[in-house]
VMD Tcl script that builds the backbone (N, CA, C; Angstrom):
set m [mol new atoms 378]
animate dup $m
set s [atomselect $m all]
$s set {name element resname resid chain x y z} {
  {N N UNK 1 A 99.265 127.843 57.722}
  {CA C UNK 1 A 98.567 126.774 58.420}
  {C C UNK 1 A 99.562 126.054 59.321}
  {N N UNK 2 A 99.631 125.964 60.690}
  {CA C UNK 2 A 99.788 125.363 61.658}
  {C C UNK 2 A 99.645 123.684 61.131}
  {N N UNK 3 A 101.085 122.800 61.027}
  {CA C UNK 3 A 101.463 121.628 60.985}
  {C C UNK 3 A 101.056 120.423 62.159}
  {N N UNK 4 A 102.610 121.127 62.777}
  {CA C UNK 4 A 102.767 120.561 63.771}
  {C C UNK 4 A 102.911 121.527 64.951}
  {N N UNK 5 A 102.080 122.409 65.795}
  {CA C UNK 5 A 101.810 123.041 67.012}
  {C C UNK 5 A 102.798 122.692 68.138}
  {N N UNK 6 A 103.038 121.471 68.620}
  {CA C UNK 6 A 104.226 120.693 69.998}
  {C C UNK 6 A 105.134 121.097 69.679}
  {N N UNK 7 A 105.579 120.827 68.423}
  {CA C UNK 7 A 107.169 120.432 68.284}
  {C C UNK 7 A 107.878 122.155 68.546}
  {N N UNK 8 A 109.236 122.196 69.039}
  {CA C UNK 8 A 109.760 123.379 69.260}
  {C C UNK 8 A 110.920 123.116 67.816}
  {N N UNK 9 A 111.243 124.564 67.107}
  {CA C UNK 9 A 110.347 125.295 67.170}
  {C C UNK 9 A 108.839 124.720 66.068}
  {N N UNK 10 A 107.464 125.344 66.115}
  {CA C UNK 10 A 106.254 125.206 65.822}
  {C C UNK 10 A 106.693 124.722 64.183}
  {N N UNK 11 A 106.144 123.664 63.239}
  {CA C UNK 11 A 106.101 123.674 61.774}
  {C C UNK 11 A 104.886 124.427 61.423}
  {N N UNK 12 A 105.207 125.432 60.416}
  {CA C UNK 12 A 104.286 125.910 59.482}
  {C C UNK 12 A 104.239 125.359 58.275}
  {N N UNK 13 A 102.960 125.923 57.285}
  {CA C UNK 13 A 103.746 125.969 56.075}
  {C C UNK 13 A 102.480 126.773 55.191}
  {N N UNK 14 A 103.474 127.429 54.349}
  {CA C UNK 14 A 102.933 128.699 53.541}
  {C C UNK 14 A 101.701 128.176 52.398}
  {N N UNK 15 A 101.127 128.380 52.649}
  {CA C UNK 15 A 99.878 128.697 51.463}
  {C C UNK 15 A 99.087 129.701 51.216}
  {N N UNK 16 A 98.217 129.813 50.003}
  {CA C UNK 16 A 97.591 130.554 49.505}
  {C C UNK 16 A 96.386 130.402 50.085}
  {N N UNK 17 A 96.109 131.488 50.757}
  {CA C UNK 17 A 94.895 131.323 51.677}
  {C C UNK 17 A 93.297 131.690 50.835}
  {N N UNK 18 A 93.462 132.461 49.871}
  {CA C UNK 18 A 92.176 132.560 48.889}
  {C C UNK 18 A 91.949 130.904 48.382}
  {N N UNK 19 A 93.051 130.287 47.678}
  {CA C UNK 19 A 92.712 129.249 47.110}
  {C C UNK 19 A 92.647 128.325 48.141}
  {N N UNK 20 A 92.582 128.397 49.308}
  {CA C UNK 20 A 92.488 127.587 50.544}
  {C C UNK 20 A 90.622 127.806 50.907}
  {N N UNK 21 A 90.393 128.967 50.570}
  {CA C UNK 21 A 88.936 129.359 50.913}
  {C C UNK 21 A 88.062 128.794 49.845}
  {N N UNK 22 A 89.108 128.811 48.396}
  {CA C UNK 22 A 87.901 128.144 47.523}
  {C C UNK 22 A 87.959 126.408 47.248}
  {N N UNK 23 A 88.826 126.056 47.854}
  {CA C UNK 23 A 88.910 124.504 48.171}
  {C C UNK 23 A 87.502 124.471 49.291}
  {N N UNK 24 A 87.743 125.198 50.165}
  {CA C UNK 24 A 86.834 124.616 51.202}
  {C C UNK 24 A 85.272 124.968 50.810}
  {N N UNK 25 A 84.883 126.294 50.185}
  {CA C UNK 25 A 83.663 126.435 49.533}
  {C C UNK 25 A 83.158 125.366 48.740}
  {N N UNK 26 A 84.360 124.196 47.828}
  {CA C UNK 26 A 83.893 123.631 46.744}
  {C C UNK 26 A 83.488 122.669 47.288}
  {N N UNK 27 A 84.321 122.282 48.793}
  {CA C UNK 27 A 83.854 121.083 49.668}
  {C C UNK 27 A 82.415 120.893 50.156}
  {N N UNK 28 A 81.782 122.096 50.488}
  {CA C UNK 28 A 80.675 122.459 51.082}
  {C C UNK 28 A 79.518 122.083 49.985}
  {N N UNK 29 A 80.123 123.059 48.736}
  {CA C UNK 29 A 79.217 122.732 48.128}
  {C C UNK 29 A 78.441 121.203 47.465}
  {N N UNK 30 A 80.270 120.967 47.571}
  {CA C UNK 30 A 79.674 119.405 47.099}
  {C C UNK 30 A 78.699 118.400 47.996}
  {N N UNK 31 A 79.133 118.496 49.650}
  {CA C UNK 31 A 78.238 118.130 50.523}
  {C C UNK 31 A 76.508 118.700 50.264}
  {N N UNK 32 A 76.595 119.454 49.900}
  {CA C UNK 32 A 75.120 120.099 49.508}
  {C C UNK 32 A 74.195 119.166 48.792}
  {N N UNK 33 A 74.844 119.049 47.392}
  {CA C UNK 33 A 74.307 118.531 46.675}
  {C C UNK 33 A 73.783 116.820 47.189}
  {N N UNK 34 A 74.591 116.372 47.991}
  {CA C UNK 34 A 74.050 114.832 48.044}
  {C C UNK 34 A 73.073 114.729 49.293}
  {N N UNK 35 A 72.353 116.559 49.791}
  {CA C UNK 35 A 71.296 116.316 50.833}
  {C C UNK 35 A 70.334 116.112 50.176}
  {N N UNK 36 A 69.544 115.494 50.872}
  {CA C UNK 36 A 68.177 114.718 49.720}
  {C C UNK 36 A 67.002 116.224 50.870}
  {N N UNK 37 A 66.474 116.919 49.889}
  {CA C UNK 37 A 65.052 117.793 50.135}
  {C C UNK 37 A 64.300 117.021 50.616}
  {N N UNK 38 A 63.564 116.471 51.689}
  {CA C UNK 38 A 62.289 116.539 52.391}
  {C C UNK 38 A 61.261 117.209 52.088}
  {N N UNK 39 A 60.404 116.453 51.761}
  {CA C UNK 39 A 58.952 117.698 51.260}
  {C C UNK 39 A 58.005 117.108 51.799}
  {N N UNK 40 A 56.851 117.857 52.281}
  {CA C UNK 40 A 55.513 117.501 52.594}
  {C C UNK 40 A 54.181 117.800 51.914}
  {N N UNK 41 A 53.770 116.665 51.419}
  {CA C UNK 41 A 53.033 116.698 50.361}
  {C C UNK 41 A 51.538 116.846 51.001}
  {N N UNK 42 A 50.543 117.631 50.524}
  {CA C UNK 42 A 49.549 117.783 51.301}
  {C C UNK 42 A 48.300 117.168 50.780}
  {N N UNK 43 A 47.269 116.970 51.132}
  {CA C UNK 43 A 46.623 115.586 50.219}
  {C C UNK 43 A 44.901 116.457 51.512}
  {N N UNK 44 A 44.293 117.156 50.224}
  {CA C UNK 44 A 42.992 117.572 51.045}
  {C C UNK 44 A 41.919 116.775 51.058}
  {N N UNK 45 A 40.791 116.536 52.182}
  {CA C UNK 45 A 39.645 115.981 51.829}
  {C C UNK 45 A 38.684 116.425 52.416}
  {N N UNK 46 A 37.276 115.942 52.696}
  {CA C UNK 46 A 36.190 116.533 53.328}
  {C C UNK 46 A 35.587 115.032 53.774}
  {N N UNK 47 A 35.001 115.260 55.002}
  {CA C UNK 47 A 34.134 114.198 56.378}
  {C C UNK 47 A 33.534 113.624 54.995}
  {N N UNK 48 A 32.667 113.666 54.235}
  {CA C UNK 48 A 31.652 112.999 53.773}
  {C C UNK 48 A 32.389 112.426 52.356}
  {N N UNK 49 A 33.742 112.338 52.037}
  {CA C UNK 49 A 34.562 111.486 51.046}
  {C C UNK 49 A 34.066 110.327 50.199}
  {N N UNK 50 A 33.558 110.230 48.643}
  {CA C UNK 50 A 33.316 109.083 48.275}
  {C C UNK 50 A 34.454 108.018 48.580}
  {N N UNK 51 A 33.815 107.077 48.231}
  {CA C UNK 51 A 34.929 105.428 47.848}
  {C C UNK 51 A 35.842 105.594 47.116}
  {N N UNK 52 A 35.415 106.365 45.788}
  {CA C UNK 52 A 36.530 105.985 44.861}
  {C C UNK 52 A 37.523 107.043 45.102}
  {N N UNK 53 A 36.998 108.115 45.418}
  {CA C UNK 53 A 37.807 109.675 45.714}
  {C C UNK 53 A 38.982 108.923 47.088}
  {N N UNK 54 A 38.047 108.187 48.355}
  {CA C UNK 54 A 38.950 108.417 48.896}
  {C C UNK 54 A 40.248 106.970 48.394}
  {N N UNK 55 A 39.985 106.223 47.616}
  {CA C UNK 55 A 40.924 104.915 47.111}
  {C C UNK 55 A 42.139 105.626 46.337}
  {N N UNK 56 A 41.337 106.855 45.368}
  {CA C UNK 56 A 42.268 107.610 44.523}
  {C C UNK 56 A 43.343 108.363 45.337}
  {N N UNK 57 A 42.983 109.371 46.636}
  {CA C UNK 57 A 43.745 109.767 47.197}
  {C C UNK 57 A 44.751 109.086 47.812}
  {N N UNK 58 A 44.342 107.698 48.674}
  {CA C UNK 58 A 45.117 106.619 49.230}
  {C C UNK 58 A 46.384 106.351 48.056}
  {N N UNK 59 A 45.836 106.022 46.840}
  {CA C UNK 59 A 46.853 105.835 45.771}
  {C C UNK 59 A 47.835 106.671 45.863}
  {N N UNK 60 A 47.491 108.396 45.638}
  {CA C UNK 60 A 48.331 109.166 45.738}
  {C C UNK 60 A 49.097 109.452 46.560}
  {N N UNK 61 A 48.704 108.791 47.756}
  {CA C UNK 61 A 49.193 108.992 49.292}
  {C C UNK 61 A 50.945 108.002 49.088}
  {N N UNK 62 A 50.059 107.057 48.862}
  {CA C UNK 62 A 51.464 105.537 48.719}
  {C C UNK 62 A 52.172 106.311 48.136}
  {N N UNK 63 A 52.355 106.651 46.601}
  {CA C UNK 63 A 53.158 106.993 45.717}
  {C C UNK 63 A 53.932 108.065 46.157}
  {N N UNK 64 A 53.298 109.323 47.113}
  {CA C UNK 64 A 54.203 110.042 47.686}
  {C C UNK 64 A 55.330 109.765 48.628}
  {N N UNK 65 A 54.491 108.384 49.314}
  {CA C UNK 65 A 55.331 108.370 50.831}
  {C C UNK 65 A 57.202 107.101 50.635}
  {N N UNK 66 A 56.346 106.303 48.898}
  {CA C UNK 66 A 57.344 105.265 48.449}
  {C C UNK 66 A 58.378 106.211 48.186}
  {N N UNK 67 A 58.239 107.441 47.658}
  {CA C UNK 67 A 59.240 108.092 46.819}
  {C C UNK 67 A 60.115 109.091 47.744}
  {N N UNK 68 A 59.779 108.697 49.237}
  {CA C UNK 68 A 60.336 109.530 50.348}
  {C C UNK 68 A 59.701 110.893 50.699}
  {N N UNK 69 A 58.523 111.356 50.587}
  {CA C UNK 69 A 58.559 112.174 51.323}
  {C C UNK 69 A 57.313 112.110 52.126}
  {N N UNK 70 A 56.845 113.297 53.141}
  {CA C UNK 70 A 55.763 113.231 53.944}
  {C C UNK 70 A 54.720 113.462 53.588}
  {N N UNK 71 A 53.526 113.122 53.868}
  {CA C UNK 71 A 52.268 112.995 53.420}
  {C C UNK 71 A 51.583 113.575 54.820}
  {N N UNK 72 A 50.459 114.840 54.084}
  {CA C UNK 72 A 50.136 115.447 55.253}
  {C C UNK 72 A 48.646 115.579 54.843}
  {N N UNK 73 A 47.623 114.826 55.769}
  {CA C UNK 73 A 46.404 114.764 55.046}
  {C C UNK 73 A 45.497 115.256 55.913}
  {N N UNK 74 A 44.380 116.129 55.044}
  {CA C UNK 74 A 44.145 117.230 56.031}
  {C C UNK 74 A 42.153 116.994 55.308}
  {N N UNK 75 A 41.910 116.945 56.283}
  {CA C UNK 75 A 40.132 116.892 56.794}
  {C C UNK 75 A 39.727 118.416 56.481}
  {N N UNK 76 A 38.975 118.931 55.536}
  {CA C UNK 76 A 38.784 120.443 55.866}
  {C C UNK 76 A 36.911 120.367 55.676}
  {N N UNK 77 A 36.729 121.072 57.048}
  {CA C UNK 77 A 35.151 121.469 57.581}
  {C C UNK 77 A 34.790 122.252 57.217}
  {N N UNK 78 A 33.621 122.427 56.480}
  {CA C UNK 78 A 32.707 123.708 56.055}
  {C C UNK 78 A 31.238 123.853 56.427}
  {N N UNK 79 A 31.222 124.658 56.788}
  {CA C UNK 79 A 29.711 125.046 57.745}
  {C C UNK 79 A 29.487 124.524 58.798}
  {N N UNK 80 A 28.852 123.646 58.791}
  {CA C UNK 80 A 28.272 123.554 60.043}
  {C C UNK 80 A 28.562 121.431 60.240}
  {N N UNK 81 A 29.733 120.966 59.760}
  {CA C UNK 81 A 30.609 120.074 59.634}
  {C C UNK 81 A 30.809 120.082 60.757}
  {N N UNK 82 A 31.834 120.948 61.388}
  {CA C UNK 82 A 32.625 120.937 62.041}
  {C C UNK 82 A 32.078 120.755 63.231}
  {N N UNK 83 A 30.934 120.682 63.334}
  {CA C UNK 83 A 29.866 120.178 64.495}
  {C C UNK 83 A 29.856 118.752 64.624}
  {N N UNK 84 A 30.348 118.093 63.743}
  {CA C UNK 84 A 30.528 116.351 63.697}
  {C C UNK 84 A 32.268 116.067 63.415}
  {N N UNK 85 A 32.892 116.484 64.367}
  {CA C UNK 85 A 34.288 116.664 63.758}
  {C C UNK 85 A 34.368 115.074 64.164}
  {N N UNK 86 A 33.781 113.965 64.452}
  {CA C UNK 86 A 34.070 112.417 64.586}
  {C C UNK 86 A 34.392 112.007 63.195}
  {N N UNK 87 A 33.654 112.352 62.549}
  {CA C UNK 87 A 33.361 111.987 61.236}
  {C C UNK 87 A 34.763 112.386 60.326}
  {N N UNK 88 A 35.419 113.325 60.714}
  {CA C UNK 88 A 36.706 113.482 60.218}
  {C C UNK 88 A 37.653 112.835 60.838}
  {N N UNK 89 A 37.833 112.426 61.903}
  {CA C UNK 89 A 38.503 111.776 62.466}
  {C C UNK 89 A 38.279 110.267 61.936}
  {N N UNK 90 A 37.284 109.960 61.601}
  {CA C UNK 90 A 36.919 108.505 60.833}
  {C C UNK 90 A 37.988 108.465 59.683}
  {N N UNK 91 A 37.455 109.366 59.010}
  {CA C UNK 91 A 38.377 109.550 57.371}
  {C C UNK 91 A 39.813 109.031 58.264}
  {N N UNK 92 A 40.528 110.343 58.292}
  {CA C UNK 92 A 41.738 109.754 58.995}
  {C C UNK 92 A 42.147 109.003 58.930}
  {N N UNK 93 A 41.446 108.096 60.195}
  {CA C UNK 93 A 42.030 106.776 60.797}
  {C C UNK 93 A 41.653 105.582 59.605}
  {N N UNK 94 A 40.560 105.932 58.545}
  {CA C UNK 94 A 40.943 105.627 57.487}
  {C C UNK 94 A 42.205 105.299 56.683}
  {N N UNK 95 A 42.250 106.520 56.235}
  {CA C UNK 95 A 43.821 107.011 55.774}
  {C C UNK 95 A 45.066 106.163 56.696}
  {N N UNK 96 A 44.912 106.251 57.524}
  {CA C UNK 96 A 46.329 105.483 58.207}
  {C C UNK 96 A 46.293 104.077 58.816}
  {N N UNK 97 A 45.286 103.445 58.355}
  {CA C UNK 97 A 45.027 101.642 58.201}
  {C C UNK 97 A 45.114 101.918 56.697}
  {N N UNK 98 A 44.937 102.222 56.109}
  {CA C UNK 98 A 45.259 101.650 54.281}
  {C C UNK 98 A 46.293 102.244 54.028}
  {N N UNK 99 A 47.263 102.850 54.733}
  {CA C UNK 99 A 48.488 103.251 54.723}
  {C C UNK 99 A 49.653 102.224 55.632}
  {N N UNK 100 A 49.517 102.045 56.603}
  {CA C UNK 100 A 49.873 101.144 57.682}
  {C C UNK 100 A 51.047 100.309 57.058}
  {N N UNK 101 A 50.860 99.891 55.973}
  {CA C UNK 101 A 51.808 98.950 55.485}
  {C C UNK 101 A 53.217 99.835 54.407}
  {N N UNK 102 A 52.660 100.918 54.395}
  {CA C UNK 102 A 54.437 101.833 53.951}
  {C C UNK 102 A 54.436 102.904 54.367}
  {N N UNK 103 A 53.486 103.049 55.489}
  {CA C UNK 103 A 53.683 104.888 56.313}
  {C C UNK 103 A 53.960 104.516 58.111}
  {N N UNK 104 A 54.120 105.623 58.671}
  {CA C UNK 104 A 53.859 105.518 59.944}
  {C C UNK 104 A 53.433 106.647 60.389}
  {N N UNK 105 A 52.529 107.099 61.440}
  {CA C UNK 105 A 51.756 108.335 61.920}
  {C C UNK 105 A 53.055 109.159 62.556}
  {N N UNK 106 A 52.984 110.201 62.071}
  {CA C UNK 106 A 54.715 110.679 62.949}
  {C C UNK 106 A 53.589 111.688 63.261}
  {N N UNK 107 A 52.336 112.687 63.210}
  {CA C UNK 107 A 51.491 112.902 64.651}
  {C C UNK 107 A 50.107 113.050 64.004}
  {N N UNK 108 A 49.315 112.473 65.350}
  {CA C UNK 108 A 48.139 111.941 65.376}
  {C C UNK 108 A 47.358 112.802 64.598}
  {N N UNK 109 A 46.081 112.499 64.344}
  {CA C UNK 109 A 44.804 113.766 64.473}
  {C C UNK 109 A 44.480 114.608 65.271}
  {N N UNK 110 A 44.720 115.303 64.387}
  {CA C UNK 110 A 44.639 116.972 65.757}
  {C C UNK 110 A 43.893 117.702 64.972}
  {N N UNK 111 A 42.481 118.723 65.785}
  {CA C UNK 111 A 41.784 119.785 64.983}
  {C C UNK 111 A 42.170 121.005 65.584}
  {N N UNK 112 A 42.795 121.714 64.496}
  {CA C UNK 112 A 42.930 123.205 65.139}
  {C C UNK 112 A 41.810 124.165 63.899}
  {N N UNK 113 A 40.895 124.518 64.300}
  {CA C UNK 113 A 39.851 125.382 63.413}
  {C C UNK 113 A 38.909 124.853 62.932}
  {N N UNK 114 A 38.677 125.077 61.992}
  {CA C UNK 114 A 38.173 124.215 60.981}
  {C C UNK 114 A 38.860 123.354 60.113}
  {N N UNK 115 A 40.001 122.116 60.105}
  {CA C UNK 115 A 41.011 121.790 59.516}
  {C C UNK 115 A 41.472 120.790 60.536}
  {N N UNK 116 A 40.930 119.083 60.523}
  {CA C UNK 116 A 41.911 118.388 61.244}
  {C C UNK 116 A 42.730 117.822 60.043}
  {N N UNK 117 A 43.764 117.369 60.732}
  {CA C UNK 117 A 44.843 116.903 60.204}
  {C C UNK 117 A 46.180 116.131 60.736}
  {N N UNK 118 A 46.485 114.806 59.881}
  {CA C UNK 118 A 47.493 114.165 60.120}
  {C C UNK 118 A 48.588 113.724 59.682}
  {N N UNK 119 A 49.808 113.557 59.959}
  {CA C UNK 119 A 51.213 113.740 59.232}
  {C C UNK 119 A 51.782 112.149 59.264}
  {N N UNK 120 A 52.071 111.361 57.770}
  {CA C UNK 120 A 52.331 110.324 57.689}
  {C C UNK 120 A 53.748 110.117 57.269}
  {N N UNK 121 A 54.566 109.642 57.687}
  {CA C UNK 121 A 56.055 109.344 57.098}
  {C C UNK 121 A 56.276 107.811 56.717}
  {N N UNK 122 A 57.711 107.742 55.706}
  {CA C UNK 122 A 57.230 106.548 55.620}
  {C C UNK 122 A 58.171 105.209 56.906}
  {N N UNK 123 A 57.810 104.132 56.532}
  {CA C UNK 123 A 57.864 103.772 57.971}
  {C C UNK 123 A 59.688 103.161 57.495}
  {N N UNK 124 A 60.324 103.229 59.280}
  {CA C UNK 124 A 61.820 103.524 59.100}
  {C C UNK 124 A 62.082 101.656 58.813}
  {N N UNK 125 A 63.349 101.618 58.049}
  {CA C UNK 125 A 63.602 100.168 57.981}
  {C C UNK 125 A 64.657 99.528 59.152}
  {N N UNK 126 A 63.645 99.175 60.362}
  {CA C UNK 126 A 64.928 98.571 61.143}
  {C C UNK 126 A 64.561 96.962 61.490}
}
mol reanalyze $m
mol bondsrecalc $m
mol representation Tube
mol addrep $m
């Protein structure tokens, strides 16, 4: 390993280059461990949602988003639903006013198929 490079002549100095490789593996690894996993938790419902179903899900929603991760809540259309896709978009915007106070919309309602859906994070502390 190269010391000092300028100086004439160059300082080296001798080491064991295996145990140089497993110093630096152990470094890595240790950086590993203190990355925190990101997960996105998916939370299904349907346009025509009771009260209590959708209060229960809201519950589950908070508890995911307090504990850090994303909350991804998804409208799913069957038959002939998807002909009133407003009505899912209601739910939704549901979902993200009774969320509002520990999430933030990181992206809107969007329908691709039969399946709208929106992605909640929780909101940043600045």
């Amino acid at each position: 390993m190269l010391v000092a490079p300028n100086v004439n002549p160059p300082v080296c100095k001798i080491m064991n280059y295996g145990k140089y490789k497993f110093e630096q593996a152990k470094k890595e690894k240790e950086a590993k461990k203190k990355q925190k996993v990101l997960e996105v938790k998916e939370i299904r419902v349907t346009p025509n949602i009771e009260k209590h179903d959708f209060e229960f899900k809201c519950r589950n929603a908070k508890k995911f988003i307090e504990d850090g991760n994303k909350v991804k809540i998804t409208v799913r259309f069957r038959g002939r639903e998807v002909n009133n896709a407003k009505s899912g978009e209601d739910v939704l915007n549901n979902f993200i006013q009774e969320l509002e106070d520990v999430a933030q919309v990181e992206k809107a309602p969007k329908l691709e198929g039969r399946n709208m859906f929106t992605i909640l994070a929780k909101k940043s502390d600045k």
